[in-house]
VOROMI-231335 format. One record per residue (C-alpha): residue in one letter; y, x, z. Coordinates in steps of 0.05 Angstrom, whole numbers, plus 5000, padded with zeros to 4 digits. Each point is the difference from the previous one (the first is absolute). Layout:
<atom><r>A</r><north>Y</north><east>X</east><up>Z</up></atom>
...
This chain:
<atom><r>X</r><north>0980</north><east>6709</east><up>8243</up></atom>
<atom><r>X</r><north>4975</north><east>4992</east><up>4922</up></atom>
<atom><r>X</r><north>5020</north><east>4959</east><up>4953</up></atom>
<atom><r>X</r><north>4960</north><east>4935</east><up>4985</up></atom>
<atom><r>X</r><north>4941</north><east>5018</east><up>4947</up></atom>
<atom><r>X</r><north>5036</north><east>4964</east><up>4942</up></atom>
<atom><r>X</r><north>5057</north><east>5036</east><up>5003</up></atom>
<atom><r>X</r><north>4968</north><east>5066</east><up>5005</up></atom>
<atom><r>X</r><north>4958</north><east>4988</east><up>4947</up></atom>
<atom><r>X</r><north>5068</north><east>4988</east><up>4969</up></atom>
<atom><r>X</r><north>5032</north><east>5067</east><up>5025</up></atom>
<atom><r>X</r><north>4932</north><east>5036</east><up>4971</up></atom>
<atom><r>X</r><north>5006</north><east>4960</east><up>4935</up></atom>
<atom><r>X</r><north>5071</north><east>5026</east><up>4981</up></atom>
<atom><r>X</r><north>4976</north><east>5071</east><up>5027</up></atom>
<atom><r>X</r><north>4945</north><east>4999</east><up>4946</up></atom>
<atom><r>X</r><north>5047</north><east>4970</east><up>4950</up></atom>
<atom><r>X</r><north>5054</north><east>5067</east><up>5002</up></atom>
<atom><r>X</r><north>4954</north><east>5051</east><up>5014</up></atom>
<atom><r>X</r><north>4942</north><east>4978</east><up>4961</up></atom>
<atom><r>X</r><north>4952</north><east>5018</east><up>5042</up></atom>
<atom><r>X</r><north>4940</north><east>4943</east><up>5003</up></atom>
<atom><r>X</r><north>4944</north><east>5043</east><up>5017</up></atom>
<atom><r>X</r><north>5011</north><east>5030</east><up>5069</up></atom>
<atom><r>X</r><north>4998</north><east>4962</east><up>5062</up></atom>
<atom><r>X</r><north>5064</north><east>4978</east><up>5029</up></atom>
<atom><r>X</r><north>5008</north><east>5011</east><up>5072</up></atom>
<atom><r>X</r><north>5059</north><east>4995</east><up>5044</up></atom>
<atom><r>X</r><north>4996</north><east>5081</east><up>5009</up></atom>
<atom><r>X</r><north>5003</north><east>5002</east><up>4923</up></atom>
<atom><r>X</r><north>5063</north><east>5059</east><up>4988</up></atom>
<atom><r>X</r><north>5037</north><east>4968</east><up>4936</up></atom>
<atom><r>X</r><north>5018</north><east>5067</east><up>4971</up></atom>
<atom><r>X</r><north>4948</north><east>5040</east><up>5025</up></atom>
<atom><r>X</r><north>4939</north><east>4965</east><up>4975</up></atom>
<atom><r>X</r><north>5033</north><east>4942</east><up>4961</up></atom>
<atom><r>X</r><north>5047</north><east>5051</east><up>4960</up></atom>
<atom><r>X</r><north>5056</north><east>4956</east><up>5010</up></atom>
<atom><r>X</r><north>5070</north><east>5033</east><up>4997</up></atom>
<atom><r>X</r><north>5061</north><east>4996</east><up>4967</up></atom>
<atom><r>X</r><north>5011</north><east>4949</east><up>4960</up></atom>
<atom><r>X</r><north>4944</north><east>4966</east><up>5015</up></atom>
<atom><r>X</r><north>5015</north><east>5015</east><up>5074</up></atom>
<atom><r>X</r><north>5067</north><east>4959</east><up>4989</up></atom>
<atom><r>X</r><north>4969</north><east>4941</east><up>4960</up></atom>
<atom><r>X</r><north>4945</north><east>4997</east><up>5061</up></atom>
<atom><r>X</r><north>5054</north><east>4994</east><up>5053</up></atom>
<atom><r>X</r><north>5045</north><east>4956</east><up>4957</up></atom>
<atom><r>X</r><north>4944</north><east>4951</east><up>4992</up></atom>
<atom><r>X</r><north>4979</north><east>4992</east><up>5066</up></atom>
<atom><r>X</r><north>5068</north><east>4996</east><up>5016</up></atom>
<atom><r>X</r><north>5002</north><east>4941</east><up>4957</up></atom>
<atom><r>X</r><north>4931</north><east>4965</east><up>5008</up></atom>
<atom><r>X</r><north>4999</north><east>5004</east><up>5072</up></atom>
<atom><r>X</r><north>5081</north><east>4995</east><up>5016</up></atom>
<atom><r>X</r><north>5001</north><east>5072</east><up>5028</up></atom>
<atom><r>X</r><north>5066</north><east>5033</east><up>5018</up></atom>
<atom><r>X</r><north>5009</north><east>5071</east><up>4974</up></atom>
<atom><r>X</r><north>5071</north><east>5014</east><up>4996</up></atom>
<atom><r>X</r><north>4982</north><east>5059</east><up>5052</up></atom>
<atom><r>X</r><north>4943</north><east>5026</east><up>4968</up></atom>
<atom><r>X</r><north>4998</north><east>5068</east><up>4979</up></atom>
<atom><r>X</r><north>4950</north><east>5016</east><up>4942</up></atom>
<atom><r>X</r><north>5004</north><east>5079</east><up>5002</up></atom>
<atom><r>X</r><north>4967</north><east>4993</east><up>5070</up></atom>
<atom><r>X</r><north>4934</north><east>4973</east><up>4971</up></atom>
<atom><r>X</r><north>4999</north><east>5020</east><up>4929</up></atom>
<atom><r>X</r><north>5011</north><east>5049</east><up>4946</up></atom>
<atom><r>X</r><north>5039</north><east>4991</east><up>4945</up></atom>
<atom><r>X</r><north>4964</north><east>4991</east><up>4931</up></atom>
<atom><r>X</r><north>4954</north><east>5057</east><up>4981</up></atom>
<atom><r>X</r><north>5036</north><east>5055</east><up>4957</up></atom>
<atom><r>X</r><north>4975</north><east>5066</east><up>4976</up></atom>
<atom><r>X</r><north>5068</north><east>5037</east><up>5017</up></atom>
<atom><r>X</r><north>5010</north><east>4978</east><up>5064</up></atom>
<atom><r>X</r><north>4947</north><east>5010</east><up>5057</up></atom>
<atom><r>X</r><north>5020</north><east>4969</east><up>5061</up></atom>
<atom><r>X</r><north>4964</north><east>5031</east><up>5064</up></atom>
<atom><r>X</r><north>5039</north><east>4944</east><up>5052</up></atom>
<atom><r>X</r><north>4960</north><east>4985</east><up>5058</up></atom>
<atom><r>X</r><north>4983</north><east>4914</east><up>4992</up></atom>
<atom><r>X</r><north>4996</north><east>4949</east><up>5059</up></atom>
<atom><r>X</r><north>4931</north><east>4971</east><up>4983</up></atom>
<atom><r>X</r><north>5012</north><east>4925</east><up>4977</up></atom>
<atom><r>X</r><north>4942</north><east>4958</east><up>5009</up></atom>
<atom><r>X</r><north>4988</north><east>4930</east><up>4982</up></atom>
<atom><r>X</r><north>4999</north><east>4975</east><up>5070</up></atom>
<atom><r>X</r><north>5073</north><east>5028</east><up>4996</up></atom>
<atom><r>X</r><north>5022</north><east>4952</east><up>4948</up></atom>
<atom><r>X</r><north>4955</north><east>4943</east><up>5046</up></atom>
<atom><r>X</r><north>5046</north><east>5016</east><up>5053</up></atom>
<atom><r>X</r><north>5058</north><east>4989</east><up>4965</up></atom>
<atom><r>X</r><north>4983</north><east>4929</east><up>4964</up></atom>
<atom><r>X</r><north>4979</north><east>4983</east><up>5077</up></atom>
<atom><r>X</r><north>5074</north><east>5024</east><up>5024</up></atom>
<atom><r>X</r><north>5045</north><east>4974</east><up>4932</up></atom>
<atom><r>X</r><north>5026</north><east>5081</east><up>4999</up></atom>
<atom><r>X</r><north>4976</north><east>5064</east><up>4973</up></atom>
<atom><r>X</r><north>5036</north><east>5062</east><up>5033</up></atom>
């Protein structure tokens, strides 16, 4: 099941919007951090918004899962990432939860 086009286009529009990324072609299997360089901070506004625009429930989400914390040249983290997609955050605007 995907969401109605509107509302993607929505999803894609606040995607843009935090990572500033408005060349590359957004795809469901878009990775957020991988390609999009969305983490951190960023990560957190990205989730917090969706949570918002799209009434998504995220009380059990657990951001060190999916993303790195901001970039810094003293610390080098080598943790192993579950790849977060866009169709993930689809999924969970279809469901009302992100887990």
């Amino acid at each position: 099941m995907n969401l109605p086009e509107e509302k993607f286009a929505e999803l894609l529009d606040i995607i843009r919007k935090i990572s500033g990324e408005y060349t590359l072609t957004l795809t469901r299997d878009t990775l957020i951090e991988e390609e999009l360089g969305v983490c951190g901070d960023d990560a957190i506004e990205l989730i917090l918004t969706v949570s918002k625009c799209f009434n998504v429930e995220i009380s059990g989400f657990n951001f060190s899962k999916y993303f790195n914390d901001e970039p810094n040249p003293f610390y080098n983290s080598n943790k192993i990432l579950v790849p977060f997609t866009i169709a993930y955050l689809e999924r969970a605007i279809i469901a009302g939860k992100l887990d």
